[in-house]
DRENTORKOL-3810 file (N, C-alpha, C; in nm, 4 decimals):
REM DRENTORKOL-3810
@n.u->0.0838; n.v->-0.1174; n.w->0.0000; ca.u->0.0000; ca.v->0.0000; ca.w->0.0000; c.u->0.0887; c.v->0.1242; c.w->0.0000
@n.u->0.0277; n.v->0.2134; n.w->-0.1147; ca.u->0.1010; ca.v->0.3627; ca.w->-0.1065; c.u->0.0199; c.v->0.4492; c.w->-0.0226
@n.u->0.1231; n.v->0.5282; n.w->0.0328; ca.u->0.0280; ca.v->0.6720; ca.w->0.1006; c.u->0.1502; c.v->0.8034; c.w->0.0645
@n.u->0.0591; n.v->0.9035; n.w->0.0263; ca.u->0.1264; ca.v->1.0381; ca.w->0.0402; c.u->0.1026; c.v->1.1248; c.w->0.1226
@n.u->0.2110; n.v->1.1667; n.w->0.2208; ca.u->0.2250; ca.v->1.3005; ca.w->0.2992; c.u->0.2516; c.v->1.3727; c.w->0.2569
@n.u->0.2548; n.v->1.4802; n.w->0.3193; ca.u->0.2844; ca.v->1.6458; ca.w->0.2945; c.u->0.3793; c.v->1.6866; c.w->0.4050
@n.u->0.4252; n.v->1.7278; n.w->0.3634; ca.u->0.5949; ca.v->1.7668; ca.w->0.4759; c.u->0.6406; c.v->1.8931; c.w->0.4292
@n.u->0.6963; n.v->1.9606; n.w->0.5236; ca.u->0.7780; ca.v->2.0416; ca.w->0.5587; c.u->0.8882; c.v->2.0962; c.w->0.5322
@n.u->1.0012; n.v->2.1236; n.w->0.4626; ca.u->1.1482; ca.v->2.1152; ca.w->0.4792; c.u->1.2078; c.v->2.1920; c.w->0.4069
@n.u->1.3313; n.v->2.2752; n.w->0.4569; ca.u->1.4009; ca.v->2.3598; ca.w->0.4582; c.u->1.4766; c.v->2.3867; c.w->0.2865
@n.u->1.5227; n.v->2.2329; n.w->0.2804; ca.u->1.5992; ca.v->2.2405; ca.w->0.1283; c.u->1.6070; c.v->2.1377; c.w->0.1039
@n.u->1.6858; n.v->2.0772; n.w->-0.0313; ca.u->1.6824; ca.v->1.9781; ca.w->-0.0637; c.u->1.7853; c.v->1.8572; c.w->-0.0222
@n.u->1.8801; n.v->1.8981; n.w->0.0158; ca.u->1.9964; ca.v->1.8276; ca.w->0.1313; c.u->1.9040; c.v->1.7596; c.w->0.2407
@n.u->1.8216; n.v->1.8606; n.w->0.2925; ca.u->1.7001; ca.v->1.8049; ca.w->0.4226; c.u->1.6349; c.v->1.6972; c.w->0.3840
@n.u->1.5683; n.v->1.6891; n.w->0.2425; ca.u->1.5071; ca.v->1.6349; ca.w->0.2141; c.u->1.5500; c.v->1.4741; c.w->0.1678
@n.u->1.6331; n.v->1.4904; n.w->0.1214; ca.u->1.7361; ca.v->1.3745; ca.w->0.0752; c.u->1.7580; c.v->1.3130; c.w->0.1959
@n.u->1.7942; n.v->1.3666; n.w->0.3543; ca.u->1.8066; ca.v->1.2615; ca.w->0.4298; c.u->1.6402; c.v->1.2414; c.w->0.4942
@n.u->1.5789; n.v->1.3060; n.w->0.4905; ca.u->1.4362; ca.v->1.2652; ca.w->0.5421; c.u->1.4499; c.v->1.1124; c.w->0.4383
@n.u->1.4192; n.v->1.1334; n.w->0.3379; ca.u->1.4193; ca.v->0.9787; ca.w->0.2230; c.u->1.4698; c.v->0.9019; c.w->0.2947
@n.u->1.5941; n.v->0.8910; n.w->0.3000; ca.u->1.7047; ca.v->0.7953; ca.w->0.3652; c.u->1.6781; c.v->0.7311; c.w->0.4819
@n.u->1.6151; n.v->0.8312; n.w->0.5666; ca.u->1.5729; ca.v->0.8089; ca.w->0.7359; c.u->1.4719; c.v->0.7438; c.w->0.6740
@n.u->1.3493; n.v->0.7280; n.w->0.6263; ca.u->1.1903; ca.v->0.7152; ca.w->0.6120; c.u->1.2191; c.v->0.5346; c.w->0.5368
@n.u->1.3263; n.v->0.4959; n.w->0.4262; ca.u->1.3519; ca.v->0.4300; ca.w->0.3893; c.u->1.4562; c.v->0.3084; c.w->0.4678
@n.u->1.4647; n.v->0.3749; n.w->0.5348; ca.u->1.5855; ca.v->0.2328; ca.w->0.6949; c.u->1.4806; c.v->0.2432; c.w->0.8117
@n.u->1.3204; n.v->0.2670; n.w->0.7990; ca.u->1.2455; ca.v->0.2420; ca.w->0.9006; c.u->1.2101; c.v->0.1429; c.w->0.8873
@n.u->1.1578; n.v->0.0102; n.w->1.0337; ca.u->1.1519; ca.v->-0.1019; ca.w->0.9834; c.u->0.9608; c.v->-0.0681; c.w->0.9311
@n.u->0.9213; n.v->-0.1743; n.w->0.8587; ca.u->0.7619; ca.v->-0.1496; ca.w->0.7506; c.u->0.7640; c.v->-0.0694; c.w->0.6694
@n.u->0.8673; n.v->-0.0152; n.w->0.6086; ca.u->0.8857; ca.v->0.0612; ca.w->0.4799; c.u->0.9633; c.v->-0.0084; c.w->0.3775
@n.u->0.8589; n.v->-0.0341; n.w->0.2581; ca.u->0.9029; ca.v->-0.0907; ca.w->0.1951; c.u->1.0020; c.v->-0.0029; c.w->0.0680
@n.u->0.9650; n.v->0.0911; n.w->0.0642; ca.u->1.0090; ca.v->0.2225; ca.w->-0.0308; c.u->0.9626; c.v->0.3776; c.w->0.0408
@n.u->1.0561; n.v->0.4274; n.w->-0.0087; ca.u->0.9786; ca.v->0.5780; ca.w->0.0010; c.u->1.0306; c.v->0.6980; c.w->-0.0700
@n.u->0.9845; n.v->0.8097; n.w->-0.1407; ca.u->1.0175; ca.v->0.9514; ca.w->-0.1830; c.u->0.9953; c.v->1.0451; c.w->-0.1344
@n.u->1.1056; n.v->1.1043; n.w->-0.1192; ca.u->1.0794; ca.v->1.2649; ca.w->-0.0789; c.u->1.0635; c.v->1.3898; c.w->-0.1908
@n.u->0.9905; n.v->1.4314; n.w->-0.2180; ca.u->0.9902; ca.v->1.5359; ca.w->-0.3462; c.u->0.9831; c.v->1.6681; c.w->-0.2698
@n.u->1.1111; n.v->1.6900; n.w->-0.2518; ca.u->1.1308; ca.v->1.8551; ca.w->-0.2229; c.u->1.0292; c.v->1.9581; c.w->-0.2849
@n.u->1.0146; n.v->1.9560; n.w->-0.4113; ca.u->0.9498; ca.v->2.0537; ca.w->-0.5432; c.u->0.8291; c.v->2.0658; c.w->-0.4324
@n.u->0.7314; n.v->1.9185; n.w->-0.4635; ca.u->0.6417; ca.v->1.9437; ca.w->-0.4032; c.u->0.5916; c.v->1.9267; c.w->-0.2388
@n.u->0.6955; n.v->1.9391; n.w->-0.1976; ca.u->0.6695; ca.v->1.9143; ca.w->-0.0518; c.u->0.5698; c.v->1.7929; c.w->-0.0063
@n.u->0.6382; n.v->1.6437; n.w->-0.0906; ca.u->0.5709; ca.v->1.5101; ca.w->-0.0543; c.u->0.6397; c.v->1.4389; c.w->0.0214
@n.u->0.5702; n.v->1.3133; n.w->0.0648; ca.u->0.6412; ca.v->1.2414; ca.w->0.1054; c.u->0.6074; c.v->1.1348; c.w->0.0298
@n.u->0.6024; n.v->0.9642; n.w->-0.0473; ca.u->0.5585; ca.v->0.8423; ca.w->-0.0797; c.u->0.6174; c.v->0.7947; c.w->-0.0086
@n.u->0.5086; n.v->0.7214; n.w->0.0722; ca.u->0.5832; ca.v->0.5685; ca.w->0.1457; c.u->0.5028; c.v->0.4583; c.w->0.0927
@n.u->0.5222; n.v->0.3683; n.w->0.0699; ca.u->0.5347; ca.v->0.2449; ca.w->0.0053; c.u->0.5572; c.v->0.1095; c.w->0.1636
@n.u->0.4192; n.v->0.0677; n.w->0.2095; ca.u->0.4743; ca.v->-0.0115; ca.w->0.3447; c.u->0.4202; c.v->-0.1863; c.w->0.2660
@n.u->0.5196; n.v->-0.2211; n.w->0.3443; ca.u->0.5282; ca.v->-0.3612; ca.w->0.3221; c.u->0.4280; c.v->-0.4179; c.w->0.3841
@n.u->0.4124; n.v->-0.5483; n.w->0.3010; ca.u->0.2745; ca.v->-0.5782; ca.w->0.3612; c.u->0.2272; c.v->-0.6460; c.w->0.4863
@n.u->0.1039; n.v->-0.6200; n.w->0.5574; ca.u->0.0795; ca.v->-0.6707; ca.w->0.6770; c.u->0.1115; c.v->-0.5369; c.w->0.7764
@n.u->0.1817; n.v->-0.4083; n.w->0.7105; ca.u->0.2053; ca.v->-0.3313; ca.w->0.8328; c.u->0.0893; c.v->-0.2513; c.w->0.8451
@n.u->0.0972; n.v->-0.1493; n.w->0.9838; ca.u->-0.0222; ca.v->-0.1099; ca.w->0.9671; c.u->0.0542; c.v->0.1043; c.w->0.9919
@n.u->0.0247; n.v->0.1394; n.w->0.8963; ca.u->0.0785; ca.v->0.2665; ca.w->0.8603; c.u->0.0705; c.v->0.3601; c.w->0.9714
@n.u->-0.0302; n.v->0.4075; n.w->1.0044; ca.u->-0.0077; ca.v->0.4963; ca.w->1.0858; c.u->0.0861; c.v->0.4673; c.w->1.2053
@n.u->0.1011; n.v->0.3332; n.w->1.2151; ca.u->0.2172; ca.v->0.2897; ca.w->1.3436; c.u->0.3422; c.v->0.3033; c.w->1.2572
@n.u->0.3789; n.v->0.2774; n.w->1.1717; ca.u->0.4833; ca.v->0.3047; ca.w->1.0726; c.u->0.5178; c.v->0.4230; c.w->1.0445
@n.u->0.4053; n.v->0.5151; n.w->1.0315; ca.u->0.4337; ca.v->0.6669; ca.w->0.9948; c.u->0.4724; c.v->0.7361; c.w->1.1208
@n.u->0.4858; n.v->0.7091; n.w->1.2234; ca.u->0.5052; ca.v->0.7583; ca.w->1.3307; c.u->0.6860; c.v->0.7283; c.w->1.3825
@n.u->0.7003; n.v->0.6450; n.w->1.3356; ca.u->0.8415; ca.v->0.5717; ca.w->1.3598; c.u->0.9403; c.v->0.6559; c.w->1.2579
@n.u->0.8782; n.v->0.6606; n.w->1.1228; ca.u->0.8944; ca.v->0.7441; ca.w->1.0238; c.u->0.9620; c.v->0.9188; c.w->1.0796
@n.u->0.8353; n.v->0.9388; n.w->1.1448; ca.u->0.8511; ca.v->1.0724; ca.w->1.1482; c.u->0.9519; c.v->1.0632; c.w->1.2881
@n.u->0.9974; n.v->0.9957; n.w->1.3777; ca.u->1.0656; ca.v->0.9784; ca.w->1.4816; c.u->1.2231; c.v->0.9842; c.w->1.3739
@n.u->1.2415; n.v->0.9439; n.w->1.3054; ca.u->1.3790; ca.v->0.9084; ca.w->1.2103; c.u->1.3985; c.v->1.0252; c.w->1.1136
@n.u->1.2840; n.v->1.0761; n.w->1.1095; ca.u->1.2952; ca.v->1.2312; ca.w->1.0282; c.u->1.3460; c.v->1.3443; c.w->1.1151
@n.u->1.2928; n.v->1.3454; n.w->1.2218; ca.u->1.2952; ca.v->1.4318; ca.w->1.3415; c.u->1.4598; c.v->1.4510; c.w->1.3325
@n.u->1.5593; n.v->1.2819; n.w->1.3739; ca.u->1.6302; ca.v->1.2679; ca.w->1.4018; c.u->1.7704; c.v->1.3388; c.w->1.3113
@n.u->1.7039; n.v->1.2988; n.w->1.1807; ca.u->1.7776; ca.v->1.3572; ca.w->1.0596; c.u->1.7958; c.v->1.5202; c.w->1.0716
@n.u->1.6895; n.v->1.5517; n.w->1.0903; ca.u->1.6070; ca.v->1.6963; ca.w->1.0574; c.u->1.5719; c.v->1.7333; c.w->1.1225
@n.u->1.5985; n.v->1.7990; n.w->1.2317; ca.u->1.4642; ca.v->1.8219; ca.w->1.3426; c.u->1.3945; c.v->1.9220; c.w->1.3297
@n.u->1.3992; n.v->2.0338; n.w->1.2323; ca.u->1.2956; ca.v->2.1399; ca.w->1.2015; c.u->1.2426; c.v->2.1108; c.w->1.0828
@n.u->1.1794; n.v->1.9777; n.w->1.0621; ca.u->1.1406; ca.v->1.8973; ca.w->0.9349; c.u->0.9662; c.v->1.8941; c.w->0.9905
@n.u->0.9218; n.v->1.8674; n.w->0.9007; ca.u->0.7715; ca.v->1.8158; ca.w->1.0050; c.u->0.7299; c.v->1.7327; c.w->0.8514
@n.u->0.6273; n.v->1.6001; n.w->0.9155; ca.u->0.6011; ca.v->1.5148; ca.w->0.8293; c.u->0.4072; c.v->1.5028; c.w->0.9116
@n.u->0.3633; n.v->1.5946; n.w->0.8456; ca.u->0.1847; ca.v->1.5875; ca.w->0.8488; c.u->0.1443; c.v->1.4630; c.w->0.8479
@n.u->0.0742; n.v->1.3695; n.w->0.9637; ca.u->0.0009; ca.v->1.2306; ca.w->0.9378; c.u->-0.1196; c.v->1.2645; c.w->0.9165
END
């Protein structure tokens, strides 16, 4: 299952590690960050249940980024 967020972020360096962080969370099977449009795609593997995923997500974004914000 795909879902798109809407996020936050400063530039595109930010954004590139938000990806990175969002993509080494465990139940993510893929994900994009599109700076342009201030998205997020996550792509969760199956059986997970997202909003518990998107939260872990945004815990690893934080970490990257911490004046990042990732809208659930």
């Amino acid at each position: 299952m795909k879902k798109t967020y809407k996020i936050e972020v400063d530039c595109a360096n930010c954004a590139n590690k938000m990806e990175e962080a969002a993509k080494n969370t465990a139940g993510v099977k893929a994900a994009t960050v599109n700076f342009m449009t201030l998205k997020m795609i996550v792509e969760f593997e199956e059986g997970q249940d997202p909003k518990a995923v998107m939260q872990e997500v945004r815990k690893a974004c934080k970490k990257v980024e911490p004046d990042c914000e990732v809208f659930l």
